[in-house]
LOGU-741078 format. One line per 3 residues: number of its first residue (from 1); their letters; for each residue x, y, z of C-alpha. Coordinates in nm, 2 decimals. Layout:
% residues N
NUM) a) X Y Z  ...
% end
This chain:
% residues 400
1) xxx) 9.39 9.92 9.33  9.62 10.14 9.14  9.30 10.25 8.91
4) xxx) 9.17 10.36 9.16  9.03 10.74 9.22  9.21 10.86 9.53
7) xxx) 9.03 11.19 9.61  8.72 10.94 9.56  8.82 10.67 9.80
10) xxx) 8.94 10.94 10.06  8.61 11.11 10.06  8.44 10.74 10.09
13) xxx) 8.69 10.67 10.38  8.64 11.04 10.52  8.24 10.92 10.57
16) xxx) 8.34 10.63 10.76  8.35 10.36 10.43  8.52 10.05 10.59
19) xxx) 8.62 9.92 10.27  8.76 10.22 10.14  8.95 10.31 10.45
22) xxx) 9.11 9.94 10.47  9.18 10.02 10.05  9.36 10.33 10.18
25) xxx) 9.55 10.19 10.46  9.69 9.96 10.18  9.74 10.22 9.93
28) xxx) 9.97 10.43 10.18  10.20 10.18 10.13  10.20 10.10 9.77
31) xxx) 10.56 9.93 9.74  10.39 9.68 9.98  10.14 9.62 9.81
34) xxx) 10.30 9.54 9.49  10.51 9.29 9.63  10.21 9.09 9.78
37) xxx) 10.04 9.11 9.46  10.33 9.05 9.21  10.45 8.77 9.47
40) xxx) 10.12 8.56 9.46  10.09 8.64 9.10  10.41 8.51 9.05
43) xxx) 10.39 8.21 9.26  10.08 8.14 9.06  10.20 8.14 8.69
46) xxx) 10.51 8.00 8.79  10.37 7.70 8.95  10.09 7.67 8.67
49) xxx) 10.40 7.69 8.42  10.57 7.39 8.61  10.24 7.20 8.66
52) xxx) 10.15 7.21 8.27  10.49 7.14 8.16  10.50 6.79 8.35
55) xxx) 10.16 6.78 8.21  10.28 6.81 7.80  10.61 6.62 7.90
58) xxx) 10.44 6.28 8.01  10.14 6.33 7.77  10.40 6.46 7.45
61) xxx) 10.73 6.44 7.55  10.97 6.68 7.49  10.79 6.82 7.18
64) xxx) 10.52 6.91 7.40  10.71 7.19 7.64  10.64 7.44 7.33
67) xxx) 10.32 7.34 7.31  10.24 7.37 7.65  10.40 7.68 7.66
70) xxx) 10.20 7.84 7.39  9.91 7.73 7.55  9.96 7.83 7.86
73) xxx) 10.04 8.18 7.77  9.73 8.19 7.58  9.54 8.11 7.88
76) xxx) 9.71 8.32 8.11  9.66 8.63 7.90  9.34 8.59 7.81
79) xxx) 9.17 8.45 8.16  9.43 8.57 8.45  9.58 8.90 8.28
82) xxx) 9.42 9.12 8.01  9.02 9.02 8.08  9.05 9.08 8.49
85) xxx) 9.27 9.39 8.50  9.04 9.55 8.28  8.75 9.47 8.39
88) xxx) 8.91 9.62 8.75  9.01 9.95 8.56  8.67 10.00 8.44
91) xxx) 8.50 9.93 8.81  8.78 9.95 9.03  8.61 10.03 9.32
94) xxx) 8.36 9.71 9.26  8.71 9.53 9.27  8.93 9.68 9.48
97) xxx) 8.66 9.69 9.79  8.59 9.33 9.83  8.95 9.17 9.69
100) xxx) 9.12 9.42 10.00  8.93 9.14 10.26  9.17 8.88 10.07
103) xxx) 9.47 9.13 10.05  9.50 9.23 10.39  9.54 8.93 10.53
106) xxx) 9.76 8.79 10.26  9.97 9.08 10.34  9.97 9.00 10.74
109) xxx) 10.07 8.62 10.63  10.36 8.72 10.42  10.53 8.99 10.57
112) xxx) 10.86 8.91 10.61  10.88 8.81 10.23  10.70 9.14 10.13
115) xxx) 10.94 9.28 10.36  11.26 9.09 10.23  11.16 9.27 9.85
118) xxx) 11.07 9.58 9.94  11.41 9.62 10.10  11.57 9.47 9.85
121) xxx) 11.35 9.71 9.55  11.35 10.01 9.77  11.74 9.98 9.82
124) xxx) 11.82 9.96 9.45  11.58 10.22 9.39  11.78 10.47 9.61
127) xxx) 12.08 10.32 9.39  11.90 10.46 9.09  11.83 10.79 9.24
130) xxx) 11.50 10.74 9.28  11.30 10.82 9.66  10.94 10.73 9.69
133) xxx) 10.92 11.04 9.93  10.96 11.26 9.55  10.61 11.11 9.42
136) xxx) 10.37 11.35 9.35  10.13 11.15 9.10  9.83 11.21 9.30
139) xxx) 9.89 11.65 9.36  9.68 11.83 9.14  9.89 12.17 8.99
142) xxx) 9.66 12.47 8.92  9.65 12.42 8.54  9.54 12.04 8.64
145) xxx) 9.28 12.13 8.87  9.15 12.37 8.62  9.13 12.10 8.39
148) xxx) 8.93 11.87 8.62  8.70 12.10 8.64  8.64 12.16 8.28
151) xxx) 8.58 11.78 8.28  8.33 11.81 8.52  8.06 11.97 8.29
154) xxx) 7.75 11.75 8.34  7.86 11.74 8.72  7.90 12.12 8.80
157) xxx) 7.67 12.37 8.65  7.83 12.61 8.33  7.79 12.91 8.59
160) xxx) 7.95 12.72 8.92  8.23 12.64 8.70  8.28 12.94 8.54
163) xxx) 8.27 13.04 8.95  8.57 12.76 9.05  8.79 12.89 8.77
166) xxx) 8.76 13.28 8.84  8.83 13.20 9.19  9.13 12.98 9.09
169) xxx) 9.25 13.27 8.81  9.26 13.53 9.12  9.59 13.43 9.23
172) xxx) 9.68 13.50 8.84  9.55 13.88 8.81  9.64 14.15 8.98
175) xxx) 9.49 14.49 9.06  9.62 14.66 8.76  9.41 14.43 8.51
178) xxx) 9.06 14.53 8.67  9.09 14.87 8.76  8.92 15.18 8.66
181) xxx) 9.16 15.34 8.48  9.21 15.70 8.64  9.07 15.91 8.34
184) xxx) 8.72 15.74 8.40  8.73 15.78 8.77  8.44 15.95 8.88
187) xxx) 8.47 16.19 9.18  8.34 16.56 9.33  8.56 16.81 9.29
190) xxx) 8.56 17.03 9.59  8.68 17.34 9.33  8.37 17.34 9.17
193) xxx) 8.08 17.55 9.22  7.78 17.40 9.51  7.47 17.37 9.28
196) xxx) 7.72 17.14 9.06  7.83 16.93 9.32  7.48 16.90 9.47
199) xxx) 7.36 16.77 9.08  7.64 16.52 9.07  7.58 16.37 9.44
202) xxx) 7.15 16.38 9.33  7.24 16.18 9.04  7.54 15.95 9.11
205) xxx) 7.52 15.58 9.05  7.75 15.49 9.29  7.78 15.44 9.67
208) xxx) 8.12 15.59 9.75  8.29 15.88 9.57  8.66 16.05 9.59
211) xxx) 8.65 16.38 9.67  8.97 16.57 9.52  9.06 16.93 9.38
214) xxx) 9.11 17.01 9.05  9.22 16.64 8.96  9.25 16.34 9.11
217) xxx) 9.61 16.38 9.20  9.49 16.59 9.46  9.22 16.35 9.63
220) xxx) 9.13 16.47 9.99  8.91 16.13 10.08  8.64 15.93 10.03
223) xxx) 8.29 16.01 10.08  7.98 15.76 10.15  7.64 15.91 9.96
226) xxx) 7.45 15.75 10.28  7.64 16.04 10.52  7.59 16.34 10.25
229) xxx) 7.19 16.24 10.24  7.23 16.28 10.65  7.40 16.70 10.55
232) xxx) 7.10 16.75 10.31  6.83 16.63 10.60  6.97 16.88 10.84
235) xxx) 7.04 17.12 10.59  7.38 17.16 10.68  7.54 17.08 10.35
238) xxx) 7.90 17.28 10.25  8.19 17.20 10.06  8.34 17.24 10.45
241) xxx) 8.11 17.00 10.59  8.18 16.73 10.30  8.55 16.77 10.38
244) xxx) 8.48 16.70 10.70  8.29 16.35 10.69  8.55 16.22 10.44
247) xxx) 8.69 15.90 10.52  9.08 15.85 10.54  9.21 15.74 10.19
250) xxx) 9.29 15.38 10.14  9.59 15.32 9.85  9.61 14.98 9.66
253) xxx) 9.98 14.94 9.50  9.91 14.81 9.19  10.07 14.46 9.15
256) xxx) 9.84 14.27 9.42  9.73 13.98 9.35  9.31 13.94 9.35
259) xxx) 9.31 13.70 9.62  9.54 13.90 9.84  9.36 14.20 9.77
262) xxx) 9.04 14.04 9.86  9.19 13.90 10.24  9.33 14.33 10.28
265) xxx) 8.95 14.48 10.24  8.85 14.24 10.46  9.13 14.30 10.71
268) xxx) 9.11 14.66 10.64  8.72 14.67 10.67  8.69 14.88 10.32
271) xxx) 8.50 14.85 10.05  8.69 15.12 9.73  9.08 15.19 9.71
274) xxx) 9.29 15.39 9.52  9.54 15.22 9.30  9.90 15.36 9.28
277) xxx) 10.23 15.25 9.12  10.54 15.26 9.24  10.56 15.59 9.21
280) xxx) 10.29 15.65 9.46  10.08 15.82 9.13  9.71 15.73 9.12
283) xxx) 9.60 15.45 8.84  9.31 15.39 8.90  9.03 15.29 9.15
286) xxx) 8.96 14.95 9.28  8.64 14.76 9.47  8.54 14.49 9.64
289) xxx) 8.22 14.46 9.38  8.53 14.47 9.07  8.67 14.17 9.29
292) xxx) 8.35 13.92 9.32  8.25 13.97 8.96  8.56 13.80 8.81
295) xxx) 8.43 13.47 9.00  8.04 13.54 9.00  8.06 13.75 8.64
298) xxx) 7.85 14.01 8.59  7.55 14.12 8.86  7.34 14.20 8.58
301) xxx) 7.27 13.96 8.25  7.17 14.29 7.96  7.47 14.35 7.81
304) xxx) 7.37 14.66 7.72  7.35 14.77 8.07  7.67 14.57 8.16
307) xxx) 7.86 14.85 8.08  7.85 15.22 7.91  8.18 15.15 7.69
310) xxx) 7.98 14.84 7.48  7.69 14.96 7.29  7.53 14.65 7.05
313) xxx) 7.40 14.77 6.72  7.10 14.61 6.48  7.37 14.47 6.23
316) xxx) 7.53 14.23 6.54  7.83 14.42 6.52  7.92 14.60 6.88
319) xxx) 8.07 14.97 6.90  8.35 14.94 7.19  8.49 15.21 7.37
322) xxx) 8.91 15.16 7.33  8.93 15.21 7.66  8.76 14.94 7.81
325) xxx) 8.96 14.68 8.00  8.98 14.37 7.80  8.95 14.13 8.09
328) xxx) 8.61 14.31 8.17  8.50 14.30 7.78  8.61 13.94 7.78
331) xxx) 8.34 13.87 8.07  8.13 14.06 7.92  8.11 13.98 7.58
334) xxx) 8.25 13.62 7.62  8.53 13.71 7.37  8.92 13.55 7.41
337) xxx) 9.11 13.84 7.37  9.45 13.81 7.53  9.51 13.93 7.88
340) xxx) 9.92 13.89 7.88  10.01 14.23 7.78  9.82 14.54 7.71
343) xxx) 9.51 14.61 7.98  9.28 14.80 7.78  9.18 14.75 7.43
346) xxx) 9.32 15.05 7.29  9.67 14.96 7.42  9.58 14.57 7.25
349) xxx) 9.54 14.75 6.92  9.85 14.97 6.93  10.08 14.73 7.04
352) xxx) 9.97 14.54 6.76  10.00 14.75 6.50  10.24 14.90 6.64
355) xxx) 10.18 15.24 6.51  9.90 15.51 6.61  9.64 15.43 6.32
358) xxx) 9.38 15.65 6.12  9.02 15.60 6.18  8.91 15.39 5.90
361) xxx) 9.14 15.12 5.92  9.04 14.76 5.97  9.25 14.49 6.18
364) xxx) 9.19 14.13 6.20  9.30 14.09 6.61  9.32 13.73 6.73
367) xxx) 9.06 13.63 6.49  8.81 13.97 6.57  8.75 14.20 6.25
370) xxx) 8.77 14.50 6.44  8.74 14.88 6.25  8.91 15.15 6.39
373) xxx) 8.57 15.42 6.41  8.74 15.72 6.61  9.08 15.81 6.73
376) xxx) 9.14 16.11 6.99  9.46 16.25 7.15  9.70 16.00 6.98
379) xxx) 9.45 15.72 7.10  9.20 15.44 6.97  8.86 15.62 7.12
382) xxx) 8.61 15.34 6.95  8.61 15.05 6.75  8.37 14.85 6.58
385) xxx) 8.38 14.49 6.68  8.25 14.19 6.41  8.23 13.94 6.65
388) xxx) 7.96 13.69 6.42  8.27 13.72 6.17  8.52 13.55 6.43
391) xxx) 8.78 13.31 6.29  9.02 13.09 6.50  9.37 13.30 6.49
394) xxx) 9.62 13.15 6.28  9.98 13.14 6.42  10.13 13.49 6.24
397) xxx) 9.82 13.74 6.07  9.89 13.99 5.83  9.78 14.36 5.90
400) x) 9.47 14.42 5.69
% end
């Protein structure tokens, strides 16, 4: 009974499983049914105790009580104890299901006995400090549900539970560790000439664009490609006119949480937002498409095309751009870089040397050999990445 698998016998019950709904009805009251359990199991071994020592004492005499005891043990262990029970925690539903028909009504019979104990237990219980109200064997935490779910390989696909545990980890990240940083932001800026904002709206690879002045401080809105083809038909197309069908800005403070910012595009009916700190200054840009690929990965499988910061080479090593996010190269590269501090991988490399390095310099970072190729404006620009050469980080690692 105790062996059992609750969610299992809930679902059975849920579908209308007689045996495992009577199973649960008893199971709702489990200080019951103990004590109609322990007080047949008692009654039993008691009375066998009795019945074989009058047994040894008219076949042996006194000598024989020993005997009999030894004996009887022996038996009850092996036949009544140690066999049965775990035979029912290997198949406890085979068990559990037909043995309730006896239980119940054994339960009904004795009542005011079980009743009797459990006041008695229950009261001495409360002396103890202990409430049965405070159980909680049978909630899952987060960390534990994510662990069921790593058991369930052979049950649940490699991709749908990759899928469980990204939606699980979105009440974990926030905006901030998915962004696009502001410096690779890609917008029109209305301060630039006509034929150069008509080349970047031709060849854009994305649906929805900000449109600022001179930087992206001063963003005047967001523009949908889908209304600037409609200017171009009609041959009405000015910086004016592209003002003009900009959408109202939509800001994103920076500490949401995934899953909350997932329920406000929905509410909000958008798609892109602008990520600000508590300042109010721009971060970074946020989508809906950034959101759904930390639980269904990455819409397209070449990792070349994944994304222009990782560029594979013929020797298996892998030429990064620093500023990549690491949760994104993570994803992408299947890597376990950590995600508790630094966002991006050039802020991971300075924060552990700290110190702004030299190009040249090689690093062993959480088991990675990773060389330092190019540093710009006091940054890491790119790195090469040895990722065949991984070793299993050991608790403290010497600079190298």
């Amino acid at each position: 009974m105790m062996a059992i698998n609750r969610y299992r016998l809930r679902h059975l019950a849920a579908h209308g499983n007689k045996a495992a709904q009577r199973v649960n009805r008893l199971l709702e009251r489990p200080d019951r049914l103990i004590g109609v359990i322990l007080l047949g199991n008692n009654f039993v071994n008691i009375l066998a105790s009795s019945i074989a020592t009058v047994i040894a004492v008219d076949l042996m005499g006194e000598a024989g009580i020993p005997v009999a005891a030894a004996l009887l043990t022996l038996i009850i262990l092996v036949f009544s104890e140690v066999t049965p029970k775990t035979v029912a925690a290997l198949h406890p539903e085979k068990v559990a299901f037909p043995f309730s028909f006896v239980i119940r009504p054994l339960l009904i019979l004795l009542y005011p006995l079980v009743w009797i104990l459990n006041i008695i237990s229950n009261n001495l219980l409360k002396l103890l400090g202990i409430s049965q109200e405070d159980s909680d064997a049978h909630r899952l935490s987060s960390e534990e549900l994510r662990t069921v779910v790593h058991e369930a390989e052979g049950i649940i696909s490699k991709k749908h539970q990759q899928m469980l545990l990204g939606i699980m980890d979105l009440e974990k990240v926030t905006v901030e560790d998915i962004m696009i940083p502001r410096n690779e932001v890609i917008g029109i800026d209305l301060n630039a000439p006509q034929d150069i904002i008509e080349d970047q709206l031709a060849t854009s690879q994305h649906t929805r664009l900000p449109l600022y002045r001179e930087s992206i401080d001063n963003v005047v809105g967001m523009i949908h490609l889908r209304k600037v083809i409609h200017l171009f038909k009609h041959e009405e197309f000015t910086k004016k006119a592209l003002e003009e069908i900009a959408k109202d800005l939509y800001f994103v403070p920076a500490g949401t949480p995934l899953s909350m910012q997932l329920l406000n595009f929905q509410r909000h009916e958008r798609r892109v937002g602008l990520v600000v700190d508590e300042y109010g200054d721009i971060q970074g840009l946020i989508t809906i498409e950034d959101i759904l690929e930390e639980v269904v990965g990455e819409f397209t499988s070449n990792p070349d095309s994944l994304n222009p910061a990782i560029h594979p080479q013929e020797d298996n090593t892998v030429l990064v751009d620093a500023s990549i996010a690491i949760r994104e190269l993570n994803r992408i590269m299947q890597w376990n870089l950590p995600t508790e501090g630094p966002k991006t991988l050039n802020g991971l490399i300075l924060d552990y040397l700290e110190a702004i390095p030299e190009a040249g310099i090689s690093l062993l970072l959480e088991g990675y050999p990773i060389e330092i190729v190019q540093v710009t404006n006091n940054a890491v620009k790119m790195v090469r990445v040895h990722p065949n050469a991984w070793q299993p980080p050991a608790r403290q690692q010497n600079h190298s």
